[in-house]
TORKOL-4160 file (C-alpha; in steps of 0.2 Angstrom, whole numbers, padded with zeros to 4 digits, m for minus):
369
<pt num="1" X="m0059" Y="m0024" Z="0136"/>
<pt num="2" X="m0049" Y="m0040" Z="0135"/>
<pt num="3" X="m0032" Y="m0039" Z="0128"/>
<pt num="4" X="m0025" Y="m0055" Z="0118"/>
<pt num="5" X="m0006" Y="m0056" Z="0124"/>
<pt num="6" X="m0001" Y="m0069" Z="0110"/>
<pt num="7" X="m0006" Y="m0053" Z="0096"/>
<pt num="8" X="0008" Y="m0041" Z="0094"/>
<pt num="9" X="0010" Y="m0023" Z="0098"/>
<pt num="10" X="0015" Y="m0007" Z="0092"/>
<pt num="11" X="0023" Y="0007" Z="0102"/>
<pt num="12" X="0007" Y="0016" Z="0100"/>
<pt num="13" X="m0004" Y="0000" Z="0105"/>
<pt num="14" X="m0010" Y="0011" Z="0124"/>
<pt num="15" X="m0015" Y="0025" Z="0113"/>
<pt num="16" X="m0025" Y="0016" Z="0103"/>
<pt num="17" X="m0034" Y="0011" Z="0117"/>
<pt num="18" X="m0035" Y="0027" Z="0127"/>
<pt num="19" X="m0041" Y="0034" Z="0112"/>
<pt num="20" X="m0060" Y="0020" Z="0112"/>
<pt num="21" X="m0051" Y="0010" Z="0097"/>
<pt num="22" X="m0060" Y="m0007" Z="0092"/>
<pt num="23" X="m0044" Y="m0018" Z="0091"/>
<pt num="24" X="m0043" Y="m0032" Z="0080"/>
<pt num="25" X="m0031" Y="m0046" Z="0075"/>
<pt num="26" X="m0021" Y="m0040" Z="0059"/>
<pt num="27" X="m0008" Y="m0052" Z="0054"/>
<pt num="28" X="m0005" Y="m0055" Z="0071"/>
<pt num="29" X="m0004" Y="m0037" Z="0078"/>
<pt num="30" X="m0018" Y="m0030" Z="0089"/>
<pt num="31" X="m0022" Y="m0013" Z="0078"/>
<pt num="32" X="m0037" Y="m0001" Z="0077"/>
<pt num="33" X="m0050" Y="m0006" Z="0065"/>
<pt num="34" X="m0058" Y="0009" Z="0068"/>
<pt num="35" X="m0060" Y="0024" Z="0084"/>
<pt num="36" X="m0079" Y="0026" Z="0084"/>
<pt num="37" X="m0082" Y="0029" Z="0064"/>
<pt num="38" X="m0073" Y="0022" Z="0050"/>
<pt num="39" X="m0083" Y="0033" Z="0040"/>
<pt num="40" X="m0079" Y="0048" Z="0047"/>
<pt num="41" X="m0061" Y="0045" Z="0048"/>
<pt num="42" X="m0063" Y="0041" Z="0028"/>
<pt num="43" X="m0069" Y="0058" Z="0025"/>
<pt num="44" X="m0057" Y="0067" Z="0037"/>
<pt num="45" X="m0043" Y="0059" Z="0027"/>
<pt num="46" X="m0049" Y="0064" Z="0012"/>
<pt num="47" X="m0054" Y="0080" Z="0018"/>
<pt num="48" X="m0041" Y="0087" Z="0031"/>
<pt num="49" X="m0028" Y="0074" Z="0038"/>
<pt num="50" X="m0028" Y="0059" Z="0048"/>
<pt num="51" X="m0015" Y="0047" Z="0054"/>
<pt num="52" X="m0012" Y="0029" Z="0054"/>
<pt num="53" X="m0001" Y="0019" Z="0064"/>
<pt num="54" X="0008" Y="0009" Z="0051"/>
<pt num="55" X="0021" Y="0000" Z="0063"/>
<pt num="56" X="0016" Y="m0017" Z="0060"/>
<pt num="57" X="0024" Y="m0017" Z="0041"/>
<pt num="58" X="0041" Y="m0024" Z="0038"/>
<pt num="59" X="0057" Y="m0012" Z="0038"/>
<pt num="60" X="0073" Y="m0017" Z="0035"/>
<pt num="61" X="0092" Y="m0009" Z="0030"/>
<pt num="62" X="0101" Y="m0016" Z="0013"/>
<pt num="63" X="0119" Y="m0010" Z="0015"/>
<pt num="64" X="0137" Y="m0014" Z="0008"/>
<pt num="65" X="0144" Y="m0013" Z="m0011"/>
<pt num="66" X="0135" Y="m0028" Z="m0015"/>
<pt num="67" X="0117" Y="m0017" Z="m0011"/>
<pt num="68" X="0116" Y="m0012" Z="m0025"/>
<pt num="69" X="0117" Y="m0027" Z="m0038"/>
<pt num="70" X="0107" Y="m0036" Z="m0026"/>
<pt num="71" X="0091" Y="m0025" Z="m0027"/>
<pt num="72" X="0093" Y="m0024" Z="m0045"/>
<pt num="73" X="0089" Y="m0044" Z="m0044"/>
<pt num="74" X="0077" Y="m0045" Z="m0032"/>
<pt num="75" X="0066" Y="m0032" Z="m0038"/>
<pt num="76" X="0056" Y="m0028" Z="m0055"/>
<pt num="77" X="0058" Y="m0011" Z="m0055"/>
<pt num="78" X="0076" Y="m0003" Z="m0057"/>
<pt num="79" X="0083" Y="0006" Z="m0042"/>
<pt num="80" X="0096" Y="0015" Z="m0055"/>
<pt num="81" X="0081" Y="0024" Z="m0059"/>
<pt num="82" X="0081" Y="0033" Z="m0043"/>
<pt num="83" X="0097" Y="0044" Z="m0049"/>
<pt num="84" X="0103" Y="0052" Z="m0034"/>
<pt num="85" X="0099" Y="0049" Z="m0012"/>
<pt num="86" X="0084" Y="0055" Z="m0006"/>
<pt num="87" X="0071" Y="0045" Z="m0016"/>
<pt num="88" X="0058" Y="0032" Z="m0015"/>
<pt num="89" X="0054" Y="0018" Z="m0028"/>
<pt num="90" X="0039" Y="0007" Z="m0029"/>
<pt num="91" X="0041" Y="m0010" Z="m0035"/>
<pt num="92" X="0036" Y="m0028" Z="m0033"/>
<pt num="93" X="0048" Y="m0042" Z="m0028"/>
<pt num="94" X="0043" Y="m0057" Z="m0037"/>
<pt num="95" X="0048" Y="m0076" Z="m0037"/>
<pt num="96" X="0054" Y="m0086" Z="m0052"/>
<pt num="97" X="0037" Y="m0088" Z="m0059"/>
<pt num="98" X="0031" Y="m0072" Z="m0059"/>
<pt num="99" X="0020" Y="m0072" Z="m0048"/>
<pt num="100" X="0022" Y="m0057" Z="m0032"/>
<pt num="101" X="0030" Y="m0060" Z="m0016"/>
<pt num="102" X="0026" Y="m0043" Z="m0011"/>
<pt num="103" X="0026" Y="m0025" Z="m0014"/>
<pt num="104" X="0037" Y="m0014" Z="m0007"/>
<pt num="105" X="0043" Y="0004" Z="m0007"/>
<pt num="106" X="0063" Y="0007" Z="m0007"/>
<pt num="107" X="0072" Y="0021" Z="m0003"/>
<pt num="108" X="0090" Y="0025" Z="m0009"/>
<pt num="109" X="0097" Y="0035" Z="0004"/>
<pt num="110" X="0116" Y="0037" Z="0003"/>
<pt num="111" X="0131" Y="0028" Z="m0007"/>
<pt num="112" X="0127" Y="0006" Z="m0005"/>
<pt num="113" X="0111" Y="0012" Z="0008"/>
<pt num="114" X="0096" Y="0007" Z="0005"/>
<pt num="115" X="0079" Y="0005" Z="0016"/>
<pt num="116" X="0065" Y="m0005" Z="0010"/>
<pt num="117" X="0048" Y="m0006" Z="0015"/>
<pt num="118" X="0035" Y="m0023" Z="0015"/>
<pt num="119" X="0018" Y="m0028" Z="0020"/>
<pt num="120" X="0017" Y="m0035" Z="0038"/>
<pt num="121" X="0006" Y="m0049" Z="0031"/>
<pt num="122" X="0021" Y="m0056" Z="0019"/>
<pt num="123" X="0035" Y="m0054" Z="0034"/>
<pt num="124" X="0039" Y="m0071" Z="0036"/>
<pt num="125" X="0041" Y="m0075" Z="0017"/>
<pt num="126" X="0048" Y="m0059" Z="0014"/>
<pt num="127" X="0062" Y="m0059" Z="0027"/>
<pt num="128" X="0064" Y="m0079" Z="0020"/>
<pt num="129" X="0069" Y="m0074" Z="0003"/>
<pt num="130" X="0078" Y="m0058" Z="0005"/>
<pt num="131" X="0091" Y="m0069" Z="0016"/>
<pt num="132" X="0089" Y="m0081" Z="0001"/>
<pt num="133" X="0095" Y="m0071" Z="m0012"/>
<pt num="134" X="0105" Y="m0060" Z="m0001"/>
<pt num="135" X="0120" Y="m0074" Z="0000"/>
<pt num="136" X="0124" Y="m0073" Z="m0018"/>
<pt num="137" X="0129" Y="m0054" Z="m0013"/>
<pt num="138" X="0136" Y="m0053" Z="0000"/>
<pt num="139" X="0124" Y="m0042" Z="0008"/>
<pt num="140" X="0113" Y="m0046" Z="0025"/>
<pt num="141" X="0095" Y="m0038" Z="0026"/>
<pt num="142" X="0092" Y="m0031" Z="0043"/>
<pt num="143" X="0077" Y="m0028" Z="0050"/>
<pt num="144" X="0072" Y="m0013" Z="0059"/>
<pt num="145" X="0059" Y="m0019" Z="0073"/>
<pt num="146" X="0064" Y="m0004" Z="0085"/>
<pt num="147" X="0057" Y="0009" Z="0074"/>
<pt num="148" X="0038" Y="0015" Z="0073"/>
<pt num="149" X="0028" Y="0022" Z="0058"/>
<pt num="150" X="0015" Y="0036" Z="0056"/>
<pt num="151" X="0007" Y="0040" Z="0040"/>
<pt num="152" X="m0001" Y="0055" Z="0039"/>
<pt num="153" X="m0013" Y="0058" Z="0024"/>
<pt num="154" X="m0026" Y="0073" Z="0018"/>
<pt num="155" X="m0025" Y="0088" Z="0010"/>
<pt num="156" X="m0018" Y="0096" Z="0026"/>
<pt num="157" X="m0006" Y="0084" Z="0032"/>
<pt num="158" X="0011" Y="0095" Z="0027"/>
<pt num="159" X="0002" Y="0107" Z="0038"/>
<pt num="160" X="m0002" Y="0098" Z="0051"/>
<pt num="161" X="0014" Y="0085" Z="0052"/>
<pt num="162" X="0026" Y="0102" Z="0048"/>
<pt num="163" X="0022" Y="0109" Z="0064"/>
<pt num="164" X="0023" Y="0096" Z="0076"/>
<pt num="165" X="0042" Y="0090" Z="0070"/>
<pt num="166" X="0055" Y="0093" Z="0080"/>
<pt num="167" X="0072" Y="0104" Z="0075"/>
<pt num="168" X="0075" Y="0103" Z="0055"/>
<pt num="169" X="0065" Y="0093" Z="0052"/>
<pt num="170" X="0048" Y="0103" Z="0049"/>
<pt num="171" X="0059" Y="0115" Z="0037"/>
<pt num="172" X="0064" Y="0099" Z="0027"/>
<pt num="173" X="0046" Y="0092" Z="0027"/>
<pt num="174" X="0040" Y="0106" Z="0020"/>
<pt num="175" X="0051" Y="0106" Z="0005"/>
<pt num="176" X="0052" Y="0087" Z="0001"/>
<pt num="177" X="0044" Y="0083" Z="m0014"/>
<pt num="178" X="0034" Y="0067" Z="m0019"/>
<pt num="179" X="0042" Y="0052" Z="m0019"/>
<pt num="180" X="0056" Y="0058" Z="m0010"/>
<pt num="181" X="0064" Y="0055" Z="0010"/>
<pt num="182" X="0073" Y="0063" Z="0021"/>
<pt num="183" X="0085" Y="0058" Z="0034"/>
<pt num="184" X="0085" Y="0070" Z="0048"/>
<pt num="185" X="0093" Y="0060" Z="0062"/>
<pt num="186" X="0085" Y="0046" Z="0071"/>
<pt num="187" X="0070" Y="0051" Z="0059"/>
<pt num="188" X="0066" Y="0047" Z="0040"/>
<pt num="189" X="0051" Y="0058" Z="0035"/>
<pt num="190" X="0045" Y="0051" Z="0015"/>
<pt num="191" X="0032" Y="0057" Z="0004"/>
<pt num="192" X="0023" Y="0044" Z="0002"/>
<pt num="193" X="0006" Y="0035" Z="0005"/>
<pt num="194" X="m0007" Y="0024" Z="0003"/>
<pt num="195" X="m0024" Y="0034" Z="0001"/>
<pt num="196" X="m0023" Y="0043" Z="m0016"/>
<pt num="197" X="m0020" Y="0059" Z="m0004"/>
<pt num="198" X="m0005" Y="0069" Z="m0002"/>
<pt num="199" X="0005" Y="0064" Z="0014"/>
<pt num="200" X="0021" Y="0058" Z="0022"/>
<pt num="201" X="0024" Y="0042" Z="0031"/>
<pt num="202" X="0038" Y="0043" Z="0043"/>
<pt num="203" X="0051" Y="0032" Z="0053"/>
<pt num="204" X="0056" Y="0035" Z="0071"/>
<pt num="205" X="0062" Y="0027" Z="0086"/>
<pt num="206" X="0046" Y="0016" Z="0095"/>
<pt num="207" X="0050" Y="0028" Z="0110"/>
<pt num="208" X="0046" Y="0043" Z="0101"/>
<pt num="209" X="0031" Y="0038" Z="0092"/>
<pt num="210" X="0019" Y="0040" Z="0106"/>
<pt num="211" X="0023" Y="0058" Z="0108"/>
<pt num="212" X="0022" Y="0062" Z="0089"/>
<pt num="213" X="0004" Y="0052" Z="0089"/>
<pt num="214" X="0000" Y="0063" Z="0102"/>
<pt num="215" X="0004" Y="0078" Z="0095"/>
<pt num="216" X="m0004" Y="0075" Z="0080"/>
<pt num="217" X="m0021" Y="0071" Z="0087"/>
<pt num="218" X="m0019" Y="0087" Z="0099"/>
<pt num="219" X="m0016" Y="0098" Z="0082"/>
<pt num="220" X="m0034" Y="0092" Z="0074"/>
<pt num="221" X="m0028" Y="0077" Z="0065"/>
<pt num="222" X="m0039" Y="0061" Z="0064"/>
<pt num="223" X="m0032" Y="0046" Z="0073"/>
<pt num="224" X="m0038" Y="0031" Z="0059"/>
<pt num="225" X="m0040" Y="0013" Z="0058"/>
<pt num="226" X="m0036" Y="m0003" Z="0045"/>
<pt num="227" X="m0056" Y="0001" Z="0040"/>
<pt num="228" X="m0053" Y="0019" Z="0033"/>
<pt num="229" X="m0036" Y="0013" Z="0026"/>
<pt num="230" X="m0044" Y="0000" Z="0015"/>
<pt num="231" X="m0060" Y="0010" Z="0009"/>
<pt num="232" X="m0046" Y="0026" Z="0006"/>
<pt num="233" X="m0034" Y="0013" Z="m0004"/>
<pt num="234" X="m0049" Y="0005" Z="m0015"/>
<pt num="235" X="m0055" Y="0021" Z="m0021"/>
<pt num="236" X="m0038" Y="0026" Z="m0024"/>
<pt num="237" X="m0037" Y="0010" Z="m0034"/>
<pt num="238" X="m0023" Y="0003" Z="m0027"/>
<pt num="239" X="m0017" Y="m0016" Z="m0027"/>
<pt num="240" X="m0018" Y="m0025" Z="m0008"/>
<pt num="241" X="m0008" Y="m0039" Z="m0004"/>
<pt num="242" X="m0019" Y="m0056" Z="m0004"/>
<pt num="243" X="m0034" Y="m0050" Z="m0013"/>
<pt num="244" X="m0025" Y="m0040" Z="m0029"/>
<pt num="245" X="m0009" Y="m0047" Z="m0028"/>
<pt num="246" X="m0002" Y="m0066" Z="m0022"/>
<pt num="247" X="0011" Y="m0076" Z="m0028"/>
<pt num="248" X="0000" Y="m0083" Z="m0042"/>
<pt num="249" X="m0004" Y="m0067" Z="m0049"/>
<pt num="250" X="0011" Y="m0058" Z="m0061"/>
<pt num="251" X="0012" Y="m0040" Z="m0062"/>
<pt num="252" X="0004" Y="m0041" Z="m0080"/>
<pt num="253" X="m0010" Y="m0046" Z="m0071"/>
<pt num="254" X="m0015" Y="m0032" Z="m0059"/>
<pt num="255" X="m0012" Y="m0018" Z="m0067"/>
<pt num="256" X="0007" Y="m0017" Z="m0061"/>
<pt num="257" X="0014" Y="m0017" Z="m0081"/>
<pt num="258" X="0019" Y="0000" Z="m0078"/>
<pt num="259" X="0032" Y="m0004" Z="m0062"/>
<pt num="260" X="0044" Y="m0017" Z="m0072"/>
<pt num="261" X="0060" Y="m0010" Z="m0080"/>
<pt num="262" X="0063" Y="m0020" Z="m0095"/>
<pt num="263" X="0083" Y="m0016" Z="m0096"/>
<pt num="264" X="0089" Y="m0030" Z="m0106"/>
<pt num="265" X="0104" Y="m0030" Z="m0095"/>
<pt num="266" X="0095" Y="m0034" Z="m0081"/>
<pt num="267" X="0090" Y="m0053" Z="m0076"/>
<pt num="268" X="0078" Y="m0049" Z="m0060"/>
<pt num="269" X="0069" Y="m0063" Z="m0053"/>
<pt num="270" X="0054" Y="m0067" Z="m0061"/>
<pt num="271" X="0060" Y="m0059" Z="m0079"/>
<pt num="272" X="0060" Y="m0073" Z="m0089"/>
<pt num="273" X="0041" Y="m0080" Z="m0085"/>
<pt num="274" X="0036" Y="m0062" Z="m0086"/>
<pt num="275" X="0042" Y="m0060" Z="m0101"/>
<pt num="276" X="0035" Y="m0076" Z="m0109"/>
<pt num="277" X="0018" Y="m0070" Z="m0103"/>
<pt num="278" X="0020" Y="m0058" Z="m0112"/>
<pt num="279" X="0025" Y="m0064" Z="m0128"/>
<pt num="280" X="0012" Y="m0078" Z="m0127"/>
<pt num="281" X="m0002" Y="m0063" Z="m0123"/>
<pt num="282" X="m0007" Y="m0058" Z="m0107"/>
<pt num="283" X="m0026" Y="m0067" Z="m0105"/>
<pt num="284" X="m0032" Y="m0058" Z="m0088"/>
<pt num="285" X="m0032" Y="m0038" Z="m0082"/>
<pt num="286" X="m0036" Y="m0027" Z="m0067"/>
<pt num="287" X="m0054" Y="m0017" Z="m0067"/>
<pt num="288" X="m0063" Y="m0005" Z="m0058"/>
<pt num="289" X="m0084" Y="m0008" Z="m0057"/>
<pt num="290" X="m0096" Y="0003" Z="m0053"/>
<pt num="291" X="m0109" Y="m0006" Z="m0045"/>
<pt num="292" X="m0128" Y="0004" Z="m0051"/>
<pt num="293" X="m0141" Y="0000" Z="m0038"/>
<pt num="294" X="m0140" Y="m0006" Z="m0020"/>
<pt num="295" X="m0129" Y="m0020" Z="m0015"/>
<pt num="296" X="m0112" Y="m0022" Z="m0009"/>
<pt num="297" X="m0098" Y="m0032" Z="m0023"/>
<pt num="298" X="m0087" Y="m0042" Z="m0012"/>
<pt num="299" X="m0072" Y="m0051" Z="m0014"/>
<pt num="300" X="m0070" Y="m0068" Z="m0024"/>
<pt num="301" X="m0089" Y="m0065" Z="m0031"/>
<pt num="302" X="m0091" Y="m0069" Z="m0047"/>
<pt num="303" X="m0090" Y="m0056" Z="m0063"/>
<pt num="304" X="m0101" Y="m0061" Z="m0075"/>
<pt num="305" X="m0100" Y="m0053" Z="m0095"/>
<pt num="306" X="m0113" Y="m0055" Z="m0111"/>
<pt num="307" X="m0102" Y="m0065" Z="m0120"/>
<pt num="308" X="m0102" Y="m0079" Z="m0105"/>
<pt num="309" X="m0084" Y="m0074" Z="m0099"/>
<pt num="310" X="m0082" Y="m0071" Z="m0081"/>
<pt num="311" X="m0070" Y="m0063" Z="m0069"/>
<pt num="312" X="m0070" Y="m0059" Z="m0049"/>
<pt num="313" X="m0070" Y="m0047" Z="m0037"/>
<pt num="314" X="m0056" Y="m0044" Z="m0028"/>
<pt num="315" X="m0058" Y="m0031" Z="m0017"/>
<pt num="316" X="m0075" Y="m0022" Z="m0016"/>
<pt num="317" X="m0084" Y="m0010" Z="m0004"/>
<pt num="318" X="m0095" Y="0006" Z="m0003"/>
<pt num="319" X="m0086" Y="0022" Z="m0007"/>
<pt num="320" X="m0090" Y="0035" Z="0006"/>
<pt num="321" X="m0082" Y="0050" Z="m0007"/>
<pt num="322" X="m0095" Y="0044" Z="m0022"/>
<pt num="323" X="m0108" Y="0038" Z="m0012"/>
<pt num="324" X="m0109" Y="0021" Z="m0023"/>
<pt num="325" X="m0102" Y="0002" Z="m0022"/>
<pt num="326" X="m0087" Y="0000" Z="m0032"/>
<pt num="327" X="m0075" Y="m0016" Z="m0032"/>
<pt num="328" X="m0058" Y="m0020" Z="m0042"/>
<pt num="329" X="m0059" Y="m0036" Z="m0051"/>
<pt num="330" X="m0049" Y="m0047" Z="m0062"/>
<pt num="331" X="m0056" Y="m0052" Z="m0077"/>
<pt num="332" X="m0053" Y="m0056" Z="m0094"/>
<pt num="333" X="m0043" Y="m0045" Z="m0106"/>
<pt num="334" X="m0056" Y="m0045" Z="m0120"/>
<pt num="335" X="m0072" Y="m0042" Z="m0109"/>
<pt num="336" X="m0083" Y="m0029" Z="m0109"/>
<pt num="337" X="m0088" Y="m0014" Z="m0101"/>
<pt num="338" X="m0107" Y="m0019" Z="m0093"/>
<pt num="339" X="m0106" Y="m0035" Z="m0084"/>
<pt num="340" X="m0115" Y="m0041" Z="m0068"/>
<pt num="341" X="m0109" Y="m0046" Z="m0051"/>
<pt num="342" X="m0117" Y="m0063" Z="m0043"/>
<pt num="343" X="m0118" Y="m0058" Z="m0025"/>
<pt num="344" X="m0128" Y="m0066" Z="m0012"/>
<pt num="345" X="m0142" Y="m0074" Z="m0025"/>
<pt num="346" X="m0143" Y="m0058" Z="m0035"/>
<pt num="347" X="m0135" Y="m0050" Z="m0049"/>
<pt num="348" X="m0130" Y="m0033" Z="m0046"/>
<pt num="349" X="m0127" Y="m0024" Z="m0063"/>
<pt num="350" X="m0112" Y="m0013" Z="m0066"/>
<pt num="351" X="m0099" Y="m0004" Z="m0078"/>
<pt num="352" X="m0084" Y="m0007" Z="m0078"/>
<pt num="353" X="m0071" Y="0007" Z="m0076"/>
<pt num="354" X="m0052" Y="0013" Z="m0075"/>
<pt num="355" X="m0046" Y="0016" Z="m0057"/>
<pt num="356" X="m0046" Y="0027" Z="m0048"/>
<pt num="357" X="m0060" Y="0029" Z="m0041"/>
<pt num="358" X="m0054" Y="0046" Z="m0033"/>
<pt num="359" X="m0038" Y="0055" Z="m0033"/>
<pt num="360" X="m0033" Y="0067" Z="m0022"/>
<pt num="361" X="m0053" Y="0069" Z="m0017"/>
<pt num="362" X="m0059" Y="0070" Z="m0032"/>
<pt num="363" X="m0069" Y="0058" Z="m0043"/>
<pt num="364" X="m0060" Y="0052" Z="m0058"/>
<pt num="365" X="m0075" Y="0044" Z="m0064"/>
<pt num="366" X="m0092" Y="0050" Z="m0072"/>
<pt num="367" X="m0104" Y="0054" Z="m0057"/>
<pt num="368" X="m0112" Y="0041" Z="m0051"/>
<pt num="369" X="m0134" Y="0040" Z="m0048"/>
């Protein structure tokens, strides 16, 4: 195997390859697509526990009195909300028109202390405008490059990741409940995720990471790649950076209404064109489709309605849990719910749903033929 030296590596980059992982560029890291199967890691997620190296997303510490005030502008959601240490927030951080510079996950972890998590694709512009706006606080983002990240999702993942901790931190594990962290440590261990699974994703030195991985794997739990990741997040419904979400695209837009705090005492970034989008009537919304029949739905093909409206995919793909094509797809608020997908010459007809697909295994959506 040839190794591209300009790509970037994780701690647990020579597991990856002692393991048979197909390596691909991600963003300019050298990650796992997949070990063998992506299916098969898709439905050992979904049915047991896998684990994803997720050390290639952005990490940084927001500390000092002005922390707090300063998250409170530069993101949608309000951190207040997360009354007292030990939880996690999700929210998007937008820029002045709206549109989303990323979405992140933040945790509030002790008086003016504060973690936050973004995308590894947005780093640059995410680390630009944090710095930006972090002058008017006194505050000074920093990022946290030594660390390495494990996410480990299924049904059995407390199990499994429970007994391969170290010291207190299974016992604490065990206990934490969703959308909480723990600092136990050198190690943060969160409920969190990206799969529509249970699971925690946690933070440790990069030295200790390979060990952990290890562990894991040795215990019965699946090593997965970006390619299980992705088909697990789009039955799960959720938003991906670049295809869902860009900085064109407002939270009203894809079906992240529900992550805004509207306080009127608070004057976030991106409030004031949100707020005229809404007042003026928001013209375009996220779907789920249901693809009947054979044929993949593929991102940026068109979505074609009866009444001669039209939308596009944005991400799409076979579901392994349903055993059917599905796709999410951003279409007009008053469309209907049969339309057809152009796709390679053919229309593929399809319905159009509420995601999620599936949630914690289970279809959320009438059984497809």
């Amino acid at each position: 195997m040839t190794i591209d030296k300009t790509l970037k590596q994780t701690a647990l980059h020579e597991k990856h390859l002692a393991h048979g992982a197909r390596m691909v560029n991600f963003g300019g890291w050298d990650m796992p697509l997949h070990y063998g199967s992506q299916i098969e890691e898709h439905h050992r997620v979904r049915r047991d526990a896998g684990v994803f190296d997720v050390s290639h997303m952005t990490v940084m510490d927001i500390t000092g009195a002005g922390a707090r005030a300063y998250l409170r502008r530069l993101l949608a959601a309000e951190i207040d909300a997360m009354s007292m240490p030990g939880r996690a927030l999700y929210s998007c951080m937008l820029n002045p028109r709206g549109g989303v510079i990323d979405d992140v996950i933040v945790y509030y972890t002790g008086q003016d202390r504060y973690r936050l998590v973004a995308n590894a694709a947005t780093r640059d512009r995410v680390l630009a405008w944090t710095t930006e706006l972090a002058r008017d606080h006194g505050v000074r983002p920093k990022v946290l490059d030594e660390l390495a990240m494990l996410a480990v999702q299924g049904p059995a993942a407390r199990e499994r990741l429970v007994a391969q901790l170290d010291g207190d931190a299974g016992p604490i594990a065990q206990r934490l409940g969703y959308f909480h962290v723990a600092e136990i440590g050198d190690t943060w261990v969160a409920r969190t995720g990206y799969t529509g699974e249970d699971g925690f994703e946690v933070l440790l030195p990069a030295a200790a990471a390979p060990a952990l991985w290890q562990r894991l794997v040795d215990a019965g739990v699946a090593p997965a790649g970006l390619g299980a990741r992705d088909t697990l997040r789009l039955e799960a419904g959720l938003n991906l950076y670049g295809a869902e979400m860009s900085e064109e695209i407002t939270p009203l837009q894809c079906g992240l209404a529900w992550s805004i705090s509207w306080q009127p005492e608070r004057e976030f970034v991106g409030r004031k064109a949100l707020a005229e989008e809404r007042e003026a009537g928001v013209t375009r919304k996220r779907v789920g489709l249901v693809v009947e029949g054979r044929g993949l739905p593929r991102a940026h093909q068109k979505v074609l309605f009866e009444n001669g409206e039209e939308g596009e995919v944005t991400s799409g793909g076979f579901s392994p849990t349903l055993g059917a094509p599905i796709a999410l797809a951003r279409v007009p608020v008053t469309s209907g719910e049969r339309c057809e997908v152009e796709s390679r010459g053919q229309r593929l007809p399809a319905r159009v749903v509420r995601p999620p697909f599936v949630r914690n295994g289970k279809a959320c959506i009438p059984t497809v033929s």
